[in-house]
VMD Tcl script that builds the backbone (N, CA, C; Angstrom):
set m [mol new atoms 300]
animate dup $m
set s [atomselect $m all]
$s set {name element resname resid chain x y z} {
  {N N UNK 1 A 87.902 42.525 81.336}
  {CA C UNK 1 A 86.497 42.797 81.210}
  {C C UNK 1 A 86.113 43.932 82.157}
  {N N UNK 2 A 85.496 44.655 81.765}
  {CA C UNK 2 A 84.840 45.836 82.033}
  {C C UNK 2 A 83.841 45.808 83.126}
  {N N UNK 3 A 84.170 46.508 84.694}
  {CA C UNK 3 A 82.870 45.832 85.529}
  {C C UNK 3 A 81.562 47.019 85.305}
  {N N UNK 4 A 80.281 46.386 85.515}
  {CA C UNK 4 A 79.324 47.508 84.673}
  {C C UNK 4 A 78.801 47.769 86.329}
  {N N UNK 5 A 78.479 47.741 87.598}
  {CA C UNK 5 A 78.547 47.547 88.391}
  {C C UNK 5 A 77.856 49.504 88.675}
  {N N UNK 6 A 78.506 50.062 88.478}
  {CA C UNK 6 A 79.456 51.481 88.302}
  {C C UNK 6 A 79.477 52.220 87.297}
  {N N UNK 7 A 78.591 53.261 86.390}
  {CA C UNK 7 A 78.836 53.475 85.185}
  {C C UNK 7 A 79.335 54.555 85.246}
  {N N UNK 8 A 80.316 55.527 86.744}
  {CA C UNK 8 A 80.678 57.056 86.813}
  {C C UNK 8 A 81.189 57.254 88.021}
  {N N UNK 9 A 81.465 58.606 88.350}
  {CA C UNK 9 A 81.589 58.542 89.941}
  {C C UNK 9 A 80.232 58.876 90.541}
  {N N UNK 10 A 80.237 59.134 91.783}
  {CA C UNK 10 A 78.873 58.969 92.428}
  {C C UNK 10 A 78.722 60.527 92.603}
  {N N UNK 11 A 77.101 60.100 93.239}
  {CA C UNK 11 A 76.890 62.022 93.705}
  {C C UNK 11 A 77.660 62.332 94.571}
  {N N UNK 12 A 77.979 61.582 95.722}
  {CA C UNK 12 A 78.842 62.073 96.654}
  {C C UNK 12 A 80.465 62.625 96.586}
  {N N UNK 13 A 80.771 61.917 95.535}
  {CA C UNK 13 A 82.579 62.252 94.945}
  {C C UNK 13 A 81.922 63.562 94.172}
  {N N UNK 14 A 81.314 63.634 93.246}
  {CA C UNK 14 A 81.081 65.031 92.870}
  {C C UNK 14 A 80.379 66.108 93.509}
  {N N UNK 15 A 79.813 65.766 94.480}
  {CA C UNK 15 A 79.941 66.851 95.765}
  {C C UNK 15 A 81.045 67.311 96.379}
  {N N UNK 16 A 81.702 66.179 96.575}
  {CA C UNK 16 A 83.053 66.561 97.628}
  {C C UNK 16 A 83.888 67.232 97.010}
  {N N UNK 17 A 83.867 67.147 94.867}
  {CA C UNK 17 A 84.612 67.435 94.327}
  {C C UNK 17 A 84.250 69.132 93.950}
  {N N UNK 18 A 83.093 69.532 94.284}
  {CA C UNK 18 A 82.735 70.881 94.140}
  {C C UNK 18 A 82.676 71.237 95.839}
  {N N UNK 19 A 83.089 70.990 96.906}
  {CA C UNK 19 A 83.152 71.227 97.788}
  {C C UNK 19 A 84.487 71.774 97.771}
  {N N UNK 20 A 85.578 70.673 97.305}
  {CA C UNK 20 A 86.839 71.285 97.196}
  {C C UNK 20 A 87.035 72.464 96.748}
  {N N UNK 21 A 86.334 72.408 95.201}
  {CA C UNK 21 A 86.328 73.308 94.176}
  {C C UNK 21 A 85.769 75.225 94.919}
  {N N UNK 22 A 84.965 74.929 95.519}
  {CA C UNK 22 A 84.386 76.380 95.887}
  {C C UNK 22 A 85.402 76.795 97.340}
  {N N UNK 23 A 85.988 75.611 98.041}
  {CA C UNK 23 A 87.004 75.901 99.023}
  {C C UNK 23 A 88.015 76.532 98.591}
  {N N UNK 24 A 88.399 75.780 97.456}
  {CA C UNK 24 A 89.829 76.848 96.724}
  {C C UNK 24 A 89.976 77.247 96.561}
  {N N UNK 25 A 88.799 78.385 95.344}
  {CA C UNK 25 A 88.265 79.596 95.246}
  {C C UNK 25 A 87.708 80.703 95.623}
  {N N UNK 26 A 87.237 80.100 97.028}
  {CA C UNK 26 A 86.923 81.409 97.881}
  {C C UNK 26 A 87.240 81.402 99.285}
  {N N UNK 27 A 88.150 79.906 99.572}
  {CA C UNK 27 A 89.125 80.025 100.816}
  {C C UNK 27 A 89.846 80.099 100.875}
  {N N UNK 28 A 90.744 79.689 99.744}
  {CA C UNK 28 A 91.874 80.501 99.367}
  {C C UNK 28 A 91.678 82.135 98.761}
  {N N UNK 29 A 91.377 82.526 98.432}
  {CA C UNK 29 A 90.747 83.707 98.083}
  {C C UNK 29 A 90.919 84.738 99.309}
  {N N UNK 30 A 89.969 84.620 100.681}
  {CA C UNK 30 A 90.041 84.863 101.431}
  {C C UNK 30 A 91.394 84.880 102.392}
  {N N UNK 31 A 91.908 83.750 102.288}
  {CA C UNK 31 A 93.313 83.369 102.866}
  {C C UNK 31 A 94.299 84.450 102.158}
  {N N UNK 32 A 94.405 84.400 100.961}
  {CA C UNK 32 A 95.499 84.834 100.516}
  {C C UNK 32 A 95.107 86.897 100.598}
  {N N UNK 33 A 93.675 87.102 100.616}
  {CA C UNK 33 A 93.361 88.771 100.819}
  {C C UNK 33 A 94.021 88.869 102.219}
  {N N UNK 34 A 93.541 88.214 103.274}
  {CA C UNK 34 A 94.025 88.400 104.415}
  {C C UNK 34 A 95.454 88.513 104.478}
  {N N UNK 35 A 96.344 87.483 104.270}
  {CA C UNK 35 A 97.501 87.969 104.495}
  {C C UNK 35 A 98.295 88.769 103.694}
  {N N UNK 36 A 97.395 89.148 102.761}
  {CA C UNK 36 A 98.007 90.411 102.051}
  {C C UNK 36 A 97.972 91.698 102.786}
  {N N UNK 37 A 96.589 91.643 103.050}
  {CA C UNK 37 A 96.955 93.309 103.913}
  {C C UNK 37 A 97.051 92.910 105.316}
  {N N UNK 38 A 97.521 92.301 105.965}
  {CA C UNK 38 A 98.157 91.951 107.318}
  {C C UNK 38 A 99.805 92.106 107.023}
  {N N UNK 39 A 99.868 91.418 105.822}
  {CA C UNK 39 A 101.640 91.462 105.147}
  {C C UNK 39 A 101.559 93.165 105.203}
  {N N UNK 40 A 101.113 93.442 103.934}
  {CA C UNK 40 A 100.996 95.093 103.730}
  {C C UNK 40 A 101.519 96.272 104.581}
  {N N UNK 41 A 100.547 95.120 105.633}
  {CA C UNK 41 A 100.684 96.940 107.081}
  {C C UNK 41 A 101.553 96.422 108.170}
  {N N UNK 42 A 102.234 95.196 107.435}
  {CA C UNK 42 A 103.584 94.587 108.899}
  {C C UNK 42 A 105.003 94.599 108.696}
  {N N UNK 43 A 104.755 94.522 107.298}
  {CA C UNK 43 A 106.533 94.554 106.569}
  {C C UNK 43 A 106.881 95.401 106.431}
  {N N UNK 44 A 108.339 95.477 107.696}
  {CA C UNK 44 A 109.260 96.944 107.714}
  {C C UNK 44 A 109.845 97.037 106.692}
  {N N UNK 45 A 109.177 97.737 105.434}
  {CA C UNK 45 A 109.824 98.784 104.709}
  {C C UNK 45 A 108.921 99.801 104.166}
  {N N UNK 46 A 109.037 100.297 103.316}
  {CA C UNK 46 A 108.168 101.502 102.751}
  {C C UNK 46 A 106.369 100.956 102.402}
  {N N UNK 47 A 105.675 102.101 102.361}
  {CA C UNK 47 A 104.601 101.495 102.225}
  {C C UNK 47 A 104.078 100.774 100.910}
  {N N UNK 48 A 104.617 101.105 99.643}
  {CA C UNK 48 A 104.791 101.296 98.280}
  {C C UNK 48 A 105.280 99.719 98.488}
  {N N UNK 49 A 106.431 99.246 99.080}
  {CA C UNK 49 A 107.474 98.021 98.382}
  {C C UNK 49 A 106.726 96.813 99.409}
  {N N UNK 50 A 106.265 97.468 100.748}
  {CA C UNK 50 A 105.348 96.401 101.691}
  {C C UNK 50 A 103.931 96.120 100.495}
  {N N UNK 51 A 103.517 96.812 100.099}
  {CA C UNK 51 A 102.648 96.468 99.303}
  {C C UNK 51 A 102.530 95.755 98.042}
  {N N UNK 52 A 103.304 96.055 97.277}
  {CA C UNK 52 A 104.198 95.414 96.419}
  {C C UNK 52 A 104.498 93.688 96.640}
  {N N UNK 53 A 105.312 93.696 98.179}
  {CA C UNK 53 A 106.032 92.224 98.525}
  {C C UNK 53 A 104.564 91.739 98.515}
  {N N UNK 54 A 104.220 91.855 99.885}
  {CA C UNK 54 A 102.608 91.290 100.255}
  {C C UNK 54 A 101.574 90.821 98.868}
  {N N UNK 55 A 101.344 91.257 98.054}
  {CA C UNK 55 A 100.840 91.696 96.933}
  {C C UNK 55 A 101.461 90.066 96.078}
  {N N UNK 56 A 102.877 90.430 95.766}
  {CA C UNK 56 A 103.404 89.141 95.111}
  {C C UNK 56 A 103.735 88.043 95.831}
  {N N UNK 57 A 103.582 88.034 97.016}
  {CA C UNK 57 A 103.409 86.513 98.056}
  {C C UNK 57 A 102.193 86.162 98.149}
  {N N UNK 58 A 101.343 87.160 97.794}
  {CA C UNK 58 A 99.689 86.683 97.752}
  {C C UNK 58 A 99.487 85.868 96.458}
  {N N UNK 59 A 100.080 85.474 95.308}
  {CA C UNK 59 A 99.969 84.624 94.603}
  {C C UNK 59 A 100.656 83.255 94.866}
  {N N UNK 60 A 101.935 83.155 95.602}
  {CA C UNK 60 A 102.451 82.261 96.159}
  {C C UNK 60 A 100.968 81.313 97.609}
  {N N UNK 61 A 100.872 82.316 97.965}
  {CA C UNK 61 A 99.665 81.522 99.554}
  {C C UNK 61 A 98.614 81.048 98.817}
  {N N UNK 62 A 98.434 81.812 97.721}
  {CA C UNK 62 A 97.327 81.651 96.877}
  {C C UNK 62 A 96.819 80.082 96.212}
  {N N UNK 63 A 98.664 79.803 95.921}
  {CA C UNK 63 A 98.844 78.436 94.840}
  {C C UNK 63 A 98.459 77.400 95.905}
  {N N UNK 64 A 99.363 77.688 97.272}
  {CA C UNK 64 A 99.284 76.313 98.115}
  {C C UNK 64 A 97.800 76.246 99.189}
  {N N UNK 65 A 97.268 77.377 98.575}
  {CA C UNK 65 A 96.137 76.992 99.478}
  {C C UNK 65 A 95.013 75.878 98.727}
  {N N UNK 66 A 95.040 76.303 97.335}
  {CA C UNK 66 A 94.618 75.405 96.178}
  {C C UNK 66 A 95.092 74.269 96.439}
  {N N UNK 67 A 96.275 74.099 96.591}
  {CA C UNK 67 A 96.850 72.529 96.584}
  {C C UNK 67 A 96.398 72.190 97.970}
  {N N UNK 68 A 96.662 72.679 99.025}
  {CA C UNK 68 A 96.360 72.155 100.077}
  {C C UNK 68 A 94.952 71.636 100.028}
  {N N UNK 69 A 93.858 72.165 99.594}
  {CA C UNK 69 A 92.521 71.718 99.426}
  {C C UNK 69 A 92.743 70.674 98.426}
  {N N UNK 70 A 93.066 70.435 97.695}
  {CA C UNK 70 A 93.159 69.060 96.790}
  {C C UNK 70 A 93.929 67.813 97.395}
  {N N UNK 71 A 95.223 68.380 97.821}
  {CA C UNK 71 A 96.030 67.333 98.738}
  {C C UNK 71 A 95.341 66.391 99.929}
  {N N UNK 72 A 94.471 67.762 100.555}
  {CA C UNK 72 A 93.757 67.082 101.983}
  {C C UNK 72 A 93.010 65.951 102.118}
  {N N UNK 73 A 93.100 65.104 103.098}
  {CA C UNK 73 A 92.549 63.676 102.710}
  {C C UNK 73 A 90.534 63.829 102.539}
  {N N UNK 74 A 90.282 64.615 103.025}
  {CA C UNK 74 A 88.734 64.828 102.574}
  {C C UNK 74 A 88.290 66.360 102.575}
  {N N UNK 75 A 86.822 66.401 102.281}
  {CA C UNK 75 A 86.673 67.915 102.165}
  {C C UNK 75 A 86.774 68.523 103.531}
  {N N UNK 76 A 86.001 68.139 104.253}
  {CA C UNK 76 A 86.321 68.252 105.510}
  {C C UNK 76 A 87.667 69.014 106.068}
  {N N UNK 77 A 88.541 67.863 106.206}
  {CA C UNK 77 A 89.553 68.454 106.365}
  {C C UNK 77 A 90.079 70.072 105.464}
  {N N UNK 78 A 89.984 69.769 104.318}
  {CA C UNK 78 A 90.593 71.012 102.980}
  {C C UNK 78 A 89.457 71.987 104.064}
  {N N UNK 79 A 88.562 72.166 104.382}
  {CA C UNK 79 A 87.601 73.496 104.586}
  {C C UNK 79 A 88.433 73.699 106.226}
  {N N UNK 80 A 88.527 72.810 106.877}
  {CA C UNK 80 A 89.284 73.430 108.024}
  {C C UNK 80 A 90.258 73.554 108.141}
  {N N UNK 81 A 91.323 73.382 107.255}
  {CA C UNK 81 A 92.819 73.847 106.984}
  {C C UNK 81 A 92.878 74.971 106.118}
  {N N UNK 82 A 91.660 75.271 105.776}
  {CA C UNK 82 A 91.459 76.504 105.307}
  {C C UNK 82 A 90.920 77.386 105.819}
  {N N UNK 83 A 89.923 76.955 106.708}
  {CA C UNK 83 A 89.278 78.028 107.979}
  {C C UNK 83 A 89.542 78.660 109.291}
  {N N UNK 84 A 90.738 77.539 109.804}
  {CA C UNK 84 A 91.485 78.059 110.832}
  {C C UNK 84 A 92.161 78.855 110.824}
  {N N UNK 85 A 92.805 79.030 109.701}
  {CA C UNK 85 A 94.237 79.935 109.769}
  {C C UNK 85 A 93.241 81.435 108.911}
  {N N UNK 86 A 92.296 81.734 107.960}
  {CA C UNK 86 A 91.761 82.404 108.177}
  {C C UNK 86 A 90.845 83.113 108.935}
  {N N UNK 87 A 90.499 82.753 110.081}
  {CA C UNK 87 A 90.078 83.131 111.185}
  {C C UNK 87 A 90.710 83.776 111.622}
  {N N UNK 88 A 91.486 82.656 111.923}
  {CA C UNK 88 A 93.153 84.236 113.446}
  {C C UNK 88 A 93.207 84.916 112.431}
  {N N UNK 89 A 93.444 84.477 110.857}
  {CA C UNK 89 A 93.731 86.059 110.725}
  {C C UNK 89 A 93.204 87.311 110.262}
  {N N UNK 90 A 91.842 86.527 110.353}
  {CA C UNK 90 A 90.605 87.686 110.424}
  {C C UNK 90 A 90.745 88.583 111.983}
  {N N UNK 91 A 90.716 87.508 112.420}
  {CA C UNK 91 A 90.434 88.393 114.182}
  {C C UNK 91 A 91.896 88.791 114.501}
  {N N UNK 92 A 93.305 88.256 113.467}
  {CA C UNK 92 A 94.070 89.296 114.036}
  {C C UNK 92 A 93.457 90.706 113.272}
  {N N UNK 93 A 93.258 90.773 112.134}
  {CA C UNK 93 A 92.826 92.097 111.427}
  {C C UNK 93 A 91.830 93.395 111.840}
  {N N UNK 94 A 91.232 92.075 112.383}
  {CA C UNK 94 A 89.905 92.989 113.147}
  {C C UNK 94 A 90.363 93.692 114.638}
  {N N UNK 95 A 91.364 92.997 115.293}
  {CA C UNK 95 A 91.952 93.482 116.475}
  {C C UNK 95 A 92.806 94.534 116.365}
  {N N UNK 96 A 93.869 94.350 114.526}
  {CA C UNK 96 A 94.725 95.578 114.224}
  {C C UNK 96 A 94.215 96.632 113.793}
  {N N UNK 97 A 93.074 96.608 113.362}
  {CA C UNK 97 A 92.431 97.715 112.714}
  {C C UNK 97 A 91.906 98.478 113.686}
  {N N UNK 98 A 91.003 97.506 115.032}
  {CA C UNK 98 A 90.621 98.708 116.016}
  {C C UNK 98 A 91.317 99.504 116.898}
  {N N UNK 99 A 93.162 98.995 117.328}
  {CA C UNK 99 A 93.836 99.363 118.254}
  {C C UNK 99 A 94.879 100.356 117.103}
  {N N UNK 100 A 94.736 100.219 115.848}
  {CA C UNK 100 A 94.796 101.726 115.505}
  {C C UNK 100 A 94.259 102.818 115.369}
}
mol reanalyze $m
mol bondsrecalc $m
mol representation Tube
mol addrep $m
């Protein structure tokens, strides 16, 4: 028997579930631009094939940053396992860009 109790999920699961949703898409997003051109302008080889590599590992950071936001035990967590590591590597970017 069917409990009627409950006829959906709640507002709060479909918050958390578009919380995820806009984390993945534009923190991963962010995550994976960043270490593209941090990759770009760090990998010893030509500028053409650094761009290139960086470029096709940016779909790889891309996938697990998605998963990592779904995997994570709440949104919470998914937004700061996504915000930390884009940070440093904002402020490494911002530090490489001015000391060139």
């Amino acid at each position: 028997m069917k409990s009627t109790t409950q006829s959906g999920p709640t507002a709060m699961y479909r918050l958390g579930v578009l919380s995820r949703t806009v984390a993945a898409v534009a923190g991963g997003y962010a995550l994976a631009a960043l270490c593209t051109s941090l990759l770009a302008k760090w990998l010893p080889m030509g500028r053409a094939d650094a761009v290139m590599t960086a470029t096709m590992l940016s779909f790889a950071i891309y996938t697990c940053a998605v998963i990592w936001v779904f995997a994570a035990r709440d949104a919470w967590r998914a937004w700061l396992g996504l915000g930390l590591p884009t940070l440093v590597l904002a402020l490494a970017y911002w530090f490489g860009r001015s000391a060139a």
